[in-house]
C-alpha atoms as an extended CHARMM CRD file, in Angstrom:
* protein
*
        91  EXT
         1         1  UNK       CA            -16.7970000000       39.9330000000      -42.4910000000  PROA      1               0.0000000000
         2         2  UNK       CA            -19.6940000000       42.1380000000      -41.3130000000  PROA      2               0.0000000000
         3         3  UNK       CA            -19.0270000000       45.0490000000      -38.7830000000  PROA      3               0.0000000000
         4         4  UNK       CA            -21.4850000000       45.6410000000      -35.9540000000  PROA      4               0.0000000000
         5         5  UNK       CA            -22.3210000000       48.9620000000      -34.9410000000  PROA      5               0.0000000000
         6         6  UNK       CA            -24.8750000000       48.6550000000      -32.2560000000  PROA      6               0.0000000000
         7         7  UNK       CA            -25.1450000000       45.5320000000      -29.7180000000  PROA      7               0.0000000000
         8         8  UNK       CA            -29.1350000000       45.4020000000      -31.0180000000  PROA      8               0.0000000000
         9         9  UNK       CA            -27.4970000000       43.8290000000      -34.5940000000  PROA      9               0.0000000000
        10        10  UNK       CA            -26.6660000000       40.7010000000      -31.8200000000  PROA      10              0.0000000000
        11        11  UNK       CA            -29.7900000000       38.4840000000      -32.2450000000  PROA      11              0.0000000000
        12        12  UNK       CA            -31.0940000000       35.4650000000      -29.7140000000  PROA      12              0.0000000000
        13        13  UNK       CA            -29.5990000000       32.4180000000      -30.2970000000  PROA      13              0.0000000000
        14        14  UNK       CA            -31.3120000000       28.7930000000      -30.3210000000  PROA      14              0.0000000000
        15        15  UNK       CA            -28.2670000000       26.6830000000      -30.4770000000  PROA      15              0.0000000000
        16        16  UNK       CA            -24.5310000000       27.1130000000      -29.9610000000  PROA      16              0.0000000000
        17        17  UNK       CA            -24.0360000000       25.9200000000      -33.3940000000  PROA      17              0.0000000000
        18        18  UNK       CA            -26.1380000000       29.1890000000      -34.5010000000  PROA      18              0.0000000000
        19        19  UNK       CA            -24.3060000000       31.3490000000      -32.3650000000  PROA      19              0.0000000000
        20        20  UNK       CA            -20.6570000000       30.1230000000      -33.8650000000  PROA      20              0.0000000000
        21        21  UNK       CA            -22.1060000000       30.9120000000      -37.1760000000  PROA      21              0.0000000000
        22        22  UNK       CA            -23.2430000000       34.0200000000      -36.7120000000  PROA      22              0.0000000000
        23        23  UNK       CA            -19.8780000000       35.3230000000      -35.2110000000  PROA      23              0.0000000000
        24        24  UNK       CA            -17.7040000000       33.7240000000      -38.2200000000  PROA      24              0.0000000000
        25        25  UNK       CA            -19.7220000000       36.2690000000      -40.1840000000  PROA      25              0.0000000000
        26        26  UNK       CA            -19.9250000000       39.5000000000      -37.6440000000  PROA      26              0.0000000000
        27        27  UNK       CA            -17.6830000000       41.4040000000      -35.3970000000  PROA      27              0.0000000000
        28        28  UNK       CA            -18.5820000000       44.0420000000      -33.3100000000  PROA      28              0.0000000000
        29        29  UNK       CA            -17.3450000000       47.8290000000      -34.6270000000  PROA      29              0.0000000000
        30        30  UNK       CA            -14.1660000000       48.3930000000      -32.5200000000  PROA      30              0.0000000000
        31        31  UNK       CA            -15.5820000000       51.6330000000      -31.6180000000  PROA      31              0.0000000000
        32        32  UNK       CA            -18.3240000000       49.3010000000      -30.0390000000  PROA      32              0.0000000000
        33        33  UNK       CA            -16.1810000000       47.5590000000      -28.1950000000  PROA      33              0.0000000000
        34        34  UNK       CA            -14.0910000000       50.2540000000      -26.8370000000  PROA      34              0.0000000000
        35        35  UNK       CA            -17.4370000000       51.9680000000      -25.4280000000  PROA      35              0.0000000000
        36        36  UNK       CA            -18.1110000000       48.3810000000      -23.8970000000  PROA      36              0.0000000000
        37        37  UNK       CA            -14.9430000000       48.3560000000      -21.7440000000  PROA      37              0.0000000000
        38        38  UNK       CA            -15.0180000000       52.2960000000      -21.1290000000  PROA      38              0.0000000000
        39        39  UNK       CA            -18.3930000000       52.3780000000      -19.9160000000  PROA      39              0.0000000000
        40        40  UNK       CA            -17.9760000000       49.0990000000      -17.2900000000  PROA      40              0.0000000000
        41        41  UNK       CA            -14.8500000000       50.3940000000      -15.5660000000  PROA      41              0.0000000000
        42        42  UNK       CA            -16.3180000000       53.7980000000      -14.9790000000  PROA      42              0.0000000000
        43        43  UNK       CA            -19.4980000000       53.4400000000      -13.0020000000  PROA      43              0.0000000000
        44        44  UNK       CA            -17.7670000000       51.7240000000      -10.2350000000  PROA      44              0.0000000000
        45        45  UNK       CA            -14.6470000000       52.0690000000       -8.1590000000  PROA      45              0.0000000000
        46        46  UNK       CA            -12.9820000000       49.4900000000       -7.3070000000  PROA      46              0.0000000000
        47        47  UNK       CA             -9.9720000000       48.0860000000       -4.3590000000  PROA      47              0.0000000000
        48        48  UNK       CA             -7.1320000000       46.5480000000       -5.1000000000  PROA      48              0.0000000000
        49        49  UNK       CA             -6.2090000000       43.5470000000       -2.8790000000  PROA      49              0.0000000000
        50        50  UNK       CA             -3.6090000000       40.8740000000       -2.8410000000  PROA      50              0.0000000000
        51        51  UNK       CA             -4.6800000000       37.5000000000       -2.6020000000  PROA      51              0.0000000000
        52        52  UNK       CA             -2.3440000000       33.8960000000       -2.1640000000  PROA      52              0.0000000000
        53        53  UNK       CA             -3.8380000000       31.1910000000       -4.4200000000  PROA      53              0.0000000000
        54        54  UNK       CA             -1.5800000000       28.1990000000       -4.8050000000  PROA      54              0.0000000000
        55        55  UNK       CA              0.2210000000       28.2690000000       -8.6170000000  PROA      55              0.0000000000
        56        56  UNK       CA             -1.4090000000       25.0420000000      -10.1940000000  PROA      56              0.0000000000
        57        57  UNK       CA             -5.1630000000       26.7330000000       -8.6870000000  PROA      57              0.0000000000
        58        58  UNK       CA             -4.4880000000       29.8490000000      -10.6020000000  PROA      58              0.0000000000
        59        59  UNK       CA             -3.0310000000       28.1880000000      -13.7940000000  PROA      59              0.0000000000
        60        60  UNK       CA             -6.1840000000       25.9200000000      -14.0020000000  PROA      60              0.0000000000
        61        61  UNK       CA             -8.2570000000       29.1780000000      -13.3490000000  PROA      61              0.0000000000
        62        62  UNK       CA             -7.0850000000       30.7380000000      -16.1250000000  PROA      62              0.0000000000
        63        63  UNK       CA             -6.9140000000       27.9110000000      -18.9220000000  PROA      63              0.0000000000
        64        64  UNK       CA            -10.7530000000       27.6720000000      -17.6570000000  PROA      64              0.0000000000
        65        65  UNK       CA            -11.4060000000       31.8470000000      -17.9070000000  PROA      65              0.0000000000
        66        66  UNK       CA             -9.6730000000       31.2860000000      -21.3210000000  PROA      66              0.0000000000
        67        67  UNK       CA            -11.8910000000       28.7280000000      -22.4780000000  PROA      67              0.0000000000
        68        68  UNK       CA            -14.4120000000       30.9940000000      -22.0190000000  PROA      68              0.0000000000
        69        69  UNK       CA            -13.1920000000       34.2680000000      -23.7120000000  PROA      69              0.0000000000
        70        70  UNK       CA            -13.2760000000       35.8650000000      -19.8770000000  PROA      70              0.0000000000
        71        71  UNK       CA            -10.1030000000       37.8550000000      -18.0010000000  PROA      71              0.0000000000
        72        72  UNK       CA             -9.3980000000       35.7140000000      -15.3890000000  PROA      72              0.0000000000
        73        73  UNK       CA             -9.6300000000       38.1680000000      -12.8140000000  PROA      73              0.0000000000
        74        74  UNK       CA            -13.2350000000       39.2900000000      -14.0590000000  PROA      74              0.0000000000
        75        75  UNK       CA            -14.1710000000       35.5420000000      -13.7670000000  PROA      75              0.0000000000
        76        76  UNK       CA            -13.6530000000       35.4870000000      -10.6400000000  PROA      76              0.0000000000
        77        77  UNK       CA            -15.0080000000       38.2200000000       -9.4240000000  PROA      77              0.0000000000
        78        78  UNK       CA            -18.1890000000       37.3390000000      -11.3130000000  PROA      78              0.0000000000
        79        79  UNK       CA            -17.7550000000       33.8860000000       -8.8750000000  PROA      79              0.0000000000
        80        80  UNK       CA            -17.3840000000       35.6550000000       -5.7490000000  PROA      80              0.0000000000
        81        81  UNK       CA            -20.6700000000       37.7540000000       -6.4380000000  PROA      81              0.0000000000
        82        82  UNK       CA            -23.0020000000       34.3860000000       -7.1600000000  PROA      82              0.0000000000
        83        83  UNK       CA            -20.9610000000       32.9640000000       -4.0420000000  PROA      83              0.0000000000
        84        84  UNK       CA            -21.7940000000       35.7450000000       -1.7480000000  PROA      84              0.0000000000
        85        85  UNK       CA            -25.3170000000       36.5820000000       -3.3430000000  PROA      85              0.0000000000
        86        86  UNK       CA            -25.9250000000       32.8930000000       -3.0140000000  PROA      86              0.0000000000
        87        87  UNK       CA            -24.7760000000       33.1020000000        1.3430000000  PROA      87              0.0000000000
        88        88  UNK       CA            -27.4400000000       36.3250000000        1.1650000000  PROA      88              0.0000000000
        89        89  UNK       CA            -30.4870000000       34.0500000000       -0.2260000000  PROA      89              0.0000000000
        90        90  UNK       CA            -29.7390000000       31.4430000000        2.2500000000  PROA      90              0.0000000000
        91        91  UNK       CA            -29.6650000000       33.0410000000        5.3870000000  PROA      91              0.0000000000
């Protein structure tokens, strides 16, 4: 398997079928991938909250977050920020 050094080595996909291909061949360096997660917590701060979601909700969120390679909690964050850039556009 072929090590990645630099995101640039990713190229554009045309199919999904291309794209699983190309990743049963490459991996990212884990140096890569270590500056990936460094450098997204650090520009921004962030607030922890607690929030109630009923048991099954959560358990279906993250079997769907898992499906697609996401942290659950990331996933919906990413939601909230369409949701509420979505309530900005409309008004």
């Amino acid at each position: 398997m072929r090590s990645m050094a630099t995101w640039e080595e990713v190229p554009i996909f045309d199919s999904e079928s291309a794209e699983a291909d190309f990743w049963a061949e490459n991996r990212p360096d884990l140096r890569l991938m270590e500056a990936a997660v460094a450098g997204s917590s650090e520009g921004s701060e962030s607030v922890t909250i607690t929030l109630r979601i009923d048991p099954r909700m959560l358990a279906r969120i993250k079997r769907l977050a898992r499906s697609r390679f996401l942290n659950y909690q990331s996933m919906i964050k990413q939601w909230l920020s369409e949701r509420m850039e979505q309530e900005v556009r409309e008004r």
